[in-house]
C-alpha positions as CSV (number, residue, x, y, z in Angstrom):
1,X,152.8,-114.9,-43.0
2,X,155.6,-112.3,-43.0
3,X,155.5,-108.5,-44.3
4,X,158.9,-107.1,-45.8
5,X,157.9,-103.7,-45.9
6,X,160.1,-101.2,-47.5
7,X,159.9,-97.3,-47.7
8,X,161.5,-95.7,-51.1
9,X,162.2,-92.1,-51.9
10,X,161.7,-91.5,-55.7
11,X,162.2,-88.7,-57.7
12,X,158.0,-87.2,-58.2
13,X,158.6,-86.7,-61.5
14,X,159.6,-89.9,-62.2
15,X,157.3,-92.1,-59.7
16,X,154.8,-93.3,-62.9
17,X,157.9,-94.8,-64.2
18,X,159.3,-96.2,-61.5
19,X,155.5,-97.6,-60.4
20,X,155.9,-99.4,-63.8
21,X,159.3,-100.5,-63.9
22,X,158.5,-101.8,-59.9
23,X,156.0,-104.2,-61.6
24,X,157.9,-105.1,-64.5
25,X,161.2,-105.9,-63.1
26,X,160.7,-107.1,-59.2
27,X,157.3,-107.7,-59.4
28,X,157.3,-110.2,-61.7
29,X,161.3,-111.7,-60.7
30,X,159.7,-112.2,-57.1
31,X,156.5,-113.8,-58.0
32,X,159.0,-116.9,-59.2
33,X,160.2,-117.2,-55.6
34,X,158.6,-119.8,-53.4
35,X,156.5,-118.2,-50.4
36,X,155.7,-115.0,-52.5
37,X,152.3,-114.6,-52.0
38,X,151.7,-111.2,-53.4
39,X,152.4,-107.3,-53.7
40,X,150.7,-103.9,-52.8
41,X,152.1,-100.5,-53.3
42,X,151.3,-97.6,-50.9
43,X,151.2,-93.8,-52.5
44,X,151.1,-90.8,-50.3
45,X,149.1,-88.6,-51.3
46,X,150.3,-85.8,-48.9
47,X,154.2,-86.6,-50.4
48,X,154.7,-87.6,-53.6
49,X,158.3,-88.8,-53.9
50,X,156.5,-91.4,-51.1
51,X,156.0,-94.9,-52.0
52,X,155.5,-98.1,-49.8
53,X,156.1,-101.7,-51.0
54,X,154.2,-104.1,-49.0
55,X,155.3,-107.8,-49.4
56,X,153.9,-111.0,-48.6
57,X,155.9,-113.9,-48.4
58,X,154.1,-117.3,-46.7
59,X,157.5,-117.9,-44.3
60,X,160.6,-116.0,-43.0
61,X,162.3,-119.1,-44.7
62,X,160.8,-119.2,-48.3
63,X,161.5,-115.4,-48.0
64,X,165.0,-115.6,-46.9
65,X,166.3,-118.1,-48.9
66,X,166.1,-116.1,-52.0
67,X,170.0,-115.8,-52.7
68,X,171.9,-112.7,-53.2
69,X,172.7,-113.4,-56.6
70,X,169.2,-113.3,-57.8
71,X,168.3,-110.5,-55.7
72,X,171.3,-108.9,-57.3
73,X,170.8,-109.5,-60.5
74,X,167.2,-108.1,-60.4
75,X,168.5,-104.7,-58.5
76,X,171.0,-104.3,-61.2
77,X,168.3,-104.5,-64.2
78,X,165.9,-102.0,-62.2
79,X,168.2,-99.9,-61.4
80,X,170.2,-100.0,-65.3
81,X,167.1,-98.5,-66.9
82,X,165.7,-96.8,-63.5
83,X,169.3,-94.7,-62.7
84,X,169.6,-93.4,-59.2
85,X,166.5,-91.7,-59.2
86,X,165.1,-93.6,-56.1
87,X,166.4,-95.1,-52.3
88,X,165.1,-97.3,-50.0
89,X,165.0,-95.4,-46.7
90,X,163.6,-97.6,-44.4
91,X,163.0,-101.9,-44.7
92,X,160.9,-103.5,-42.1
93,X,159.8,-107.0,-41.7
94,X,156.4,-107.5,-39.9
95,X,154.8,-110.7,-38.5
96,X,151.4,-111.5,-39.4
97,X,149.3,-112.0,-35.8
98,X,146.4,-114.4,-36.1
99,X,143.8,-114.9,-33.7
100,X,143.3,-118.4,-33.3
């Protein structure tokens, strides 16, 4: 299992929205992607404009081969009715350790 982990600076005003339009939008456009296997978000509660999206894709593959148009198209609706009122700062990508 992989992690793409990706640290966003939102406006704390507008975080309930953007918590909502999260789920709408790329929530639901990445759960049609093979190797999605699910989504957690992360709230700070010592900084509100905080907020951590934790995704787990089954392979580095499956996750990767998502192409840039779709990826595109997704960012462009989010961020039509979102405005620039957010920014990723920081995108990670984590390997699942198993014992075995």
């Amino acid at each position: 299992m992989v992690i793409e982990l990706l640290k966003c600076k939102v406006d704390p005003e507008l975080r309930e929205q953007y918590l909502q339009l999260d789920a709408e939008v790329w929530t639901k456009a990445l759960a049609k992607c093979p190797g999605f296997l699910g989504k957690e978000v992360w709230l700070n509660p010592k900084e509100a404009s905080e907020v951590i999206l934790v995704i787990r894709w089954a392979t580095k593959e499956q996750w990767k081969a998502i192409p840039e148009e779709f990826l595109l198209q997704v960012e462009n609706i989010f961020s039509q009715q979102m405005g620039q009122t957010y920014q990723i700062v920081e995108s990670v990508e984590y390997q699942v350790y198993r014992d075995r």
